[in-house]
C-alpha positions in Angstrom: -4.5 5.8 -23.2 -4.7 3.3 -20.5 -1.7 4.4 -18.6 -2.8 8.2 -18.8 -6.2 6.9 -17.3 -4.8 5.0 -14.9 -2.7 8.3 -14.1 -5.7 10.2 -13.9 -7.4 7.8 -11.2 -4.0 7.7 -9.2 -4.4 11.5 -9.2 -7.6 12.1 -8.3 -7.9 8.8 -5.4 -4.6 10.5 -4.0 -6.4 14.3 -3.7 -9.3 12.2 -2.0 -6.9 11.0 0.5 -4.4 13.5 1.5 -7.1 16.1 2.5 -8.1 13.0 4.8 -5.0 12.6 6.0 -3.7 15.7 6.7 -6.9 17.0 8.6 -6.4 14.0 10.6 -2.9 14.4 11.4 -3.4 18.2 12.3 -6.5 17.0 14.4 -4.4 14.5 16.0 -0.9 16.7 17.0 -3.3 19.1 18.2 -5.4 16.5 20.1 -2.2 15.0 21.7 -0.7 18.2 21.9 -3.0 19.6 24.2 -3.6 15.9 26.5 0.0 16.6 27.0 -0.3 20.0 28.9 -3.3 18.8 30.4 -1.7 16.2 32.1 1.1 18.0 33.1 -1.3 20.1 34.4 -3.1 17.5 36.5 0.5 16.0 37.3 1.8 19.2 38.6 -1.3 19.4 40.7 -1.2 15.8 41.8 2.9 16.9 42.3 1.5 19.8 44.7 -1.3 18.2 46.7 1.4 15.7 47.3 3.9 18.3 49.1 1.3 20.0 50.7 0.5 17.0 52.6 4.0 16.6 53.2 4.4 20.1 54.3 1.3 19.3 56.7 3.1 16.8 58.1 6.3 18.3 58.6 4.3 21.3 60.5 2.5 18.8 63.0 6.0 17.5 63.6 7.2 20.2 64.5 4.4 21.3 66.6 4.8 18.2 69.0 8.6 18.5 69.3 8.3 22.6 70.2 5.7 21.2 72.5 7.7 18.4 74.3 10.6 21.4 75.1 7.9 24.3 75.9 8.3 23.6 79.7 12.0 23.8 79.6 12.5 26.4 77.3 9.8 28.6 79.3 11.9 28.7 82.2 15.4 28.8 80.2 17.4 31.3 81.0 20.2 32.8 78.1 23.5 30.5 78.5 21.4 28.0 80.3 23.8 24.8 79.6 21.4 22.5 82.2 18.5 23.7 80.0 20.2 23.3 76.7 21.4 19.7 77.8 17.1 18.9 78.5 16.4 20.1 75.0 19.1 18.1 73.2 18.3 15.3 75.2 14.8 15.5 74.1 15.2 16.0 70.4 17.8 13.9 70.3 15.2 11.1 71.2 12.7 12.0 68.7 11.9 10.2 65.6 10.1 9.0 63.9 9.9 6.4 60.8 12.7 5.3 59.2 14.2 8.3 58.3 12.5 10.8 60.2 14.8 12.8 63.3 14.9 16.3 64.6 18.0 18.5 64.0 19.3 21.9 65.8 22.0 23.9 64.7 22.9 27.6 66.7 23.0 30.9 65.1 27.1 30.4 63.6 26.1 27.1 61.6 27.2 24.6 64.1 25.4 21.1 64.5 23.9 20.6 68.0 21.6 17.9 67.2 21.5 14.9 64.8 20.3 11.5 66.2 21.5 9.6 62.8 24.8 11.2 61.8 26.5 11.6 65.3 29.7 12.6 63.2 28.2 15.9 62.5 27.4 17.1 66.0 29.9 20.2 66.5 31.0 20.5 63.2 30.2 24.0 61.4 28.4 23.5 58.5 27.8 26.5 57.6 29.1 26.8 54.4 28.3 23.1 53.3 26.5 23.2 49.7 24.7 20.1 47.9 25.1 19.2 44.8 23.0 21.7 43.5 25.4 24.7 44.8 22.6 25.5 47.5 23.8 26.8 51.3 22.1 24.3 53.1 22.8 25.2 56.7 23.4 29.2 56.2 19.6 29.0 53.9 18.1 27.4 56.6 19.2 29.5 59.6 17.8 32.4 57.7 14.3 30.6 57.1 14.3 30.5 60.3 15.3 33.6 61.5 12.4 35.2 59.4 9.8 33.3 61.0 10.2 29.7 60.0 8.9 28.1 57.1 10.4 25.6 54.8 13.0 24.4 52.3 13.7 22.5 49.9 17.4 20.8 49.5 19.6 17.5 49.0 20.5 15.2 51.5 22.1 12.0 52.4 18.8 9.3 53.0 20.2 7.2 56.7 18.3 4.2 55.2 19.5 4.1 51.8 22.8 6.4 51.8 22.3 7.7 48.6 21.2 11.9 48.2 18.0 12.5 47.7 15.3 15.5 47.6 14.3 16.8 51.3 11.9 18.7 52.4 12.1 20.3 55.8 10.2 22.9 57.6 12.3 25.2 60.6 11.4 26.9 63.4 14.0 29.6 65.8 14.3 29.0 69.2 14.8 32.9 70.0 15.9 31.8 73.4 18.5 29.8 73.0 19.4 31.3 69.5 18.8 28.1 67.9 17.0 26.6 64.5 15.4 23.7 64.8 13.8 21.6 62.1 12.7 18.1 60.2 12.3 17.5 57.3 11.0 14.8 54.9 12.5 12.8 51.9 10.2 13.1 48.9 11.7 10.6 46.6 9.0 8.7 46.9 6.5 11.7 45.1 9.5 11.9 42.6 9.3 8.4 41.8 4.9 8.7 41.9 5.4 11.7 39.7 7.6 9.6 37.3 5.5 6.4 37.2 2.3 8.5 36.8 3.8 10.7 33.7 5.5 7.6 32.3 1.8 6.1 31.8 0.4 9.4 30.2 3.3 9.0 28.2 2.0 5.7 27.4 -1.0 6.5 27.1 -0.8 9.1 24.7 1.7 7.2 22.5 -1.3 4.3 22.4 -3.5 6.8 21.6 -1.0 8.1 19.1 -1.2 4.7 17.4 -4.7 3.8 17.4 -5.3 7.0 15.7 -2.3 5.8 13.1 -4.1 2.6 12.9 -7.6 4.1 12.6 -6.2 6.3 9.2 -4.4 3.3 8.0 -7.9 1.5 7.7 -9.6 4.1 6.5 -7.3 4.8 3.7 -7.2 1.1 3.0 -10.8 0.9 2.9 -11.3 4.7 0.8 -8.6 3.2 -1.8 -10.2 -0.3 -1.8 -13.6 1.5 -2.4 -11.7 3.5 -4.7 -9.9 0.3 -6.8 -13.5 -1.4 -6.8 -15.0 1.5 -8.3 -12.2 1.5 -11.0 -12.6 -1.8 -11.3 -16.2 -1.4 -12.2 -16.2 1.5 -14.5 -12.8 -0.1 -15.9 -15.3 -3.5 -16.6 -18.4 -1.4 -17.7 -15.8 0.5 -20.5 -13.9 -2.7 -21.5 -17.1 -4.2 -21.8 -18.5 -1.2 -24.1 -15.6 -1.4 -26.0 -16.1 -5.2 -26.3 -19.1 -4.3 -27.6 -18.0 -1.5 -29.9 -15.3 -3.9 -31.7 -17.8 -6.7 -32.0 -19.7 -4.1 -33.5 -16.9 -2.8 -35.8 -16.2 -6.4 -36.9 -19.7 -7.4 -37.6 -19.8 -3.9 -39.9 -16.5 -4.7 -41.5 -17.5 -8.6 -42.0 -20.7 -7.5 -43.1 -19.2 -4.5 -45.7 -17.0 -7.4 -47.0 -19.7 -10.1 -47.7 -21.4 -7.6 -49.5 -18.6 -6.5 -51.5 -17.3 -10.1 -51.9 -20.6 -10.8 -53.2 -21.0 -8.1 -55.7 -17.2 -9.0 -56.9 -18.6 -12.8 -57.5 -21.9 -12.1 -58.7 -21.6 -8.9 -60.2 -18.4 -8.3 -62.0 -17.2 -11.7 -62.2 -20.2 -12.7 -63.8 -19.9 -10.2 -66.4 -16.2 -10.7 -67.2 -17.1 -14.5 -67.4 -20.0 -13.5 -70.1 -17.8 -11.3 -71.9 -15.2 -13.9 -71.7 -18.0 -16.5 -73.0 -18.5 -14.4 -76.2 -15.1 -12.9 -77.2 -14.2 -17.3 -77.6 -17.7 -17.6 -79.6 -16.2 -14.4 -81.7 -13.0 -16.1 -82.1 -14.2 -19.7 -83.0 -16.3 -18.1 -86.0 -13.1 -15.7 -87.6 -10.8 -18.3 -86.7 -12.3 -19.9 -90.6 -11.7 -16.5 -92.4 -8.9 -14.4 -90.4 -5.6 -15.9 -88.5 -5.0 -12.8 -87.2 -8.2 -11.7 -85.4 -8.5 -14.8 -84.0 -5.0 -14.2 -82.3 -5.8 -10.9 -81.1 -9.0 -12.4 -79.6 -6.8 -15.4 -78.0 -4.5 -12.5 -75.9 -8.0 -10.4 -75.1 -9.6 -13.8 -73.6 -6.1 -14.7 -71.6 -6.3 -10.9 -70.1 -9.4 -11.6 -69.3 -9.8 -14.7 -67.8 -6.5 -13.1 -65.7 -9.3 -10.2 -64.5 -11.2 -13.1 -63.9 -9.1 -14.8 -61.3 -7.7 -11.4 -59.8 -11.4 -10.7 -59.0 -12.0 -14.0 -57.4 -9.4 -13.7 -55.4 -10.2 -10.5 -54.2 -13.6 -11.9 -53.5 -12.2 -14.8 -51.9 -9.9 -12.5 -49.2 -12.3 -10.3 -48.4 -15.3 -12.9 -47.6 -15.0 -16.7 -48.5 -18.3 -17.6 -50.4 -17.7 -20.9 -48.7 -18.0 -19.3 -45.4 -21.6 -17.8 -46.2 -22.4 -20.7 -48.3 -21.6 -23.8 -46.5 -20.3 -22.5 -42.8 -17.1 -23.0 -40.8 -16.4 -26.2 -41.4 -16.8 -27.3 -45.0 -14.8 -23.7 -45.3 -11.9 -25.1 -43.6 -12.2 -28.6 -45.2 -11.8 -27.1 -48.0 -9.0 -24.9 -47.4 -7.2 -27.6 -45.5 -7.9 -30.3 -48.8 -6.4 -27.5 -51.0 -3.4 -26.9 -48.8 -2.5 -30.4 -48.5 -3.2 -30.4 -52.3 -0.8 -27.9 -53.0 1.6 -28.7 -50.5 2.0 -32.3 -50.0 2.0 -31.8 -46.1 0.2 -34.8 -44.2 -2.8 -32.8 -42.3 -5.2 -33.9 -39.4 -8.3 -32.0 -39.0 -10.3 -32.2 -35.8 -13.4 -29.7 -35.6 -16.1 -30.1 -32.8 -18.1 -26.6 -33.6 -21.3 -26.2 -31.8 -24.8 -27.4 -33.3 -25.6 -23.2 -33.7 -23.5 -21.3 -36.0 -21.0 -19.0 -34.3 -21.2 -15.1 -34.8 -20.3 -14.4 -37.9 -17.1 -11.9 -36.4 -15.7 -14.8 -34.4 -16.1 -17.2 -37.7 -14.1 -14.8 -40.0 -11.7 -14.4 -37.1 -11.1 -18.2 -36.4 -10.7 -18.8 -40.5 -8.5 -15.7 -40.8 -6.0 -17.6 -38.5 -5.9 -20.6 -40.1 -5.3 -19.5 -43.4 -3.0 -17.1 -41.7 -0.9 -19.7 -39.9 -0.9 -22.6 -42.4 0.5 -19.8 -45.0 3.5 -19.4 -42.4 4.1 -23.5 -42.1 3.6 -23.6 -45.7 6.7 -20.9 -46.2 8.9 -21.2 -43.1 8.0 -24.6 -40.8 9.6 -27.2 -43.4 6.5 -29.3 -41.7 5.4 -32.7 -42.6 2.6 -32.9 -40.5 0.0 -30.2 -39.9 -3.0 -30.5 -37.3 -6.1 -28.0 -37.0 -8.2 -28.5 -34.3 -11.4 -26.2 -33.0 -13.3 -27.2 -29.4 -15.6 -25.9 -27.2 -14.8 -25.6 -23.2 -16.1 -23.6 -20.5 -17.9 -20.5 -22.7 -14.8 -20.6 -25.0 -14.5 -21.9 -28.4 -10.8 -22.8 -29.0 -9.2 -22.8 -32.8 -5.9 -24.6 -32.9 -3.0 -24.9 -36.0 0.4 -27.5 -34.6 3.1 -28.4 -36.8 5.9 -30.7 -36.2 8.5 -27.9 -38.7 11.4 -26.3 -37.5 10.1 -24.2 -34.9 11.4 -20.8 -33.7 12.0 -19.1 -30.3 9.4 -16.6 -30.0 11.3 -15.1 -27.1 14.6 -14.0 -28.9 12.6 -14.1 -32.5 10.5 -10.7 -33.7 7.3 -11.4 -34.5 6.0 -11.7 -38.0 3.3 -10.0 -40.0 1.6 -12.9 -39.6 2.0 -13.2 -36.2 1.5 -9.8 -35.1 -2.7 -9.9 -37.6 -3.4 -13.1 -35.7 -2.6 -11.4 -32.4 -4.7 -8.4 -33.6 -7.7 -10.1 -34.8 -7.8 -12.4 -31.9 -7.4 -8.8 -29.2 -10.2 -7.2 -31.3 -12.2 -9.3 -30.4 -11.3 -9.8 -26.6 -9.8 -13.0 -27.1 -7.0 -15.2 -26.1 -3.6 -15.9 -27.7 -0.9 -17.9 -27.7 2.0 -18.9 -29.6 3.9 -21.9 -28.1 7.4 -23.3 -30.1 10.7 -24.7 -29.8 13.5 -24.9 -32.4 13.2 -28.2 -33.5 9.8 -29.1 -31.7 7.6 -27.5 -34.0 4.7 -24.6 -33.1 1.6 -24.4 -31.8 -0.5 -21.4 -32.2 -4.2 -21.1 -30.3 -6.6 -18.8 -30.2 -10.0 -19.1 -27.9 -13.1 -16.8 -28.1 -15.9 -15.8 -25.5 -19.1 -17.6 -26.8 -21.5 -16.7 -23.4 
């Protein structure tokens, strides 16, 4: 019964939960799910501002270098070499920043101009490619040609020598048949771009695990709530049920005295009359007739057998000792009569409180003491037996040692005997214990709430 209830409360704390968690989980994918786009959103933006600043730039550039030529190109005529000379001259010149130059290549792809790889100048690169299969040169000639604008591409970086993203803008100098550009390496937004989504990343994996650490407590707190309100209504039943087998036992004590009593005083008391009259009867035929006399001899020996069947019937189900005299002088008198019968030293220690106990625990404690010096008197092979009862901290402790042969109650099944005392002692919410050793003797105790 326990373990199905227990089942039952797993059940019904775990449908309590997983709503909780699942809404939560749903809530949060969707939650992080969308901070995710939104900050690629805002990244791609940040990404684009970025460029159009560069693109900004790159224009202005551009502007003062077509500016610094105007004069000579104005007055350039077609095949000018003295004029084409000036303009190289000048662009060649310009730069700007680390990494920033001019470059001019004519209308078939060859370099005229590079102020930081000289080693290109004169070479046609028109069919050079990066690594991303793009036509570099040929892409940017026709840019150019359709009014200038810009492009994006990979190129060797002068200052570190390693390829990197480049963004240059182009312009067509229609009358020399030239392009003419810059351009700018954006690395730097790449690596901006990468440090800013690495700490959305972050931050949405933090997020992540607050919102793990937020369920975690809150299911630790709903199934602490939860076990505490077990707890309670597990106390509140155990408690009724306490109550209900105190209850039980009182009836059954209570059915038993009565029953006992009417046995004694009823019956018994009859038999013993009857008893009482049929040896009157006998003692006046035994002068005339032998024979009735004998027939009355067997009639009284039945009897008085009735006699001592009904006292001890009376006696198991309700010493009259116990109602008549209490605890004690009840097992004074049982343990006289087992030493008695036994020859077994005994030692009898009993510290009961000034108040009687409740009648259920009284039974109880006797019950085990007959119970176990039955056992010693059959099985231990004792010569000592001890009984002790005390009182300590809202427990009243009955105790039965001997010093017999002992048992191992690990490897040994337990006994009828055993298994009542157990059961008498549970009924009641108590403690048990059986403590032995082959060769050491036994030691069997059973305590009792008395708040």
């Amino acid at each position: 019964m326990k373990r199905v209830t227990a089942s039952l409360k797993t059940k019904i704390l775990l449908l309590s939960i997983l709503p909780l968690v699942m809404v939560t989980v749903a809530v949060t994918m969707i939650s992080l799910t969308q901070a995710k786009h939104l900050s690629e959103q805002e990244i791609h933006t940040f990404e684009e501002n970025l460029l159009r600043s560069k693109r900004q730039e790159l224009q202005n550039y551009v502007e003062l270098a077509m500016n610094s030529i105007e004069h000579i190109v104005k007055d350039a005529q077609p095949g000018d070499k003295v004029a084409e000379e000036k303009v190289k001259n000048i662009l060649d010149g310009l730069t700007y920043g680390e990494d920033g130059y001019f470059f001019v290549y004519d209308r078939q792809g060859v370099n005229l101009v590079h102020p930081i790889q000289h080693e290109l100048i004169g070479q046609n690169l028109m069919d050079l490619k990066d690594e991303n299969g793009k036509m570099v040169i040929r892409d940017l000639i026709e840019v150019a040609k359709n009014g200038g604008g810009f492009y994006r591409y990979v190129w060797k970086k002068p200052s570190k020598g390693d390829l990197e993203d480049k963004l240059s803008y182009v312009v067509e100098i229609s009358k020399l048949n030239w392009m003419m550009g810059t351009g700018l390496y954006i690395d730097d937004i790449a690596k901006e771009v990468a440090s800013i989504r690495l700490k959305v990343t972050r931050n949405i994996r933090n997020t992540f695990f607050t919102v793990v650490v937020i369920l975690a407590g809150t299911i630790i707190v709903i199934a602490l709530v939860g076990i505490a309100i077990n707890m309670h209504a597990s106390q509140l039943a155990d408690k009724r049920l306490r109550e209900l087998a105190h209850s039980y036992v009182q009836f059954q004590v209570s059915q038993r005295r009565n029953f006992a009593r009417e046995l004694h005083d009823g019956i018994n008391q009859l038999m013993v009359s009857v008893k009482f009259r049929l040896e009157l009867a006998r003692d006046k035929l035994l002068k005339q007739d032998e024979s009735a006399a004998n027939d009355l001899n067997k009639g009284c020996d039945v009897l008085n057998m009735a006699i001592q069947e009904v006292r001890r019937i009376s006696h198991d189900l309700r010493p009259i000792q116990l109602d008549d005299l209490g605890l004690e002088s009840a097992l004074h008198s049982m343990i006289a009569e087992f030493s008695e019968r036994t020859g077994i030293q005994t030692n009898i220690r009993l510290e009961l409180p000034e108040q009687r106990l409740p009648d259920d625990i009284e039974i109880t404690m006797y019950r085990i003491a007959q119970e176990a010096l039955t056992n010693i008197e059959k099985h231990a092979e004792a010569t000592q037996v001890g009984l002790r009862i005390w009182s300590r901290e809202g427990y009243i402790w009955v105790e039965v040692t001997d010093d017999g042969k002992g048992f191992s109650p690990g490897k040994t099944a337990s006994g009828i005997g055993l298994l009542n005392m157990r059961e008498r002692t549970e009924l009641l919410s108590g403690r048990f214990g059986v403590k032995s050793k082959i060769g050491a003797g036994t030691r069997i105790r059973a305590g009792f709430t008395i708040l």
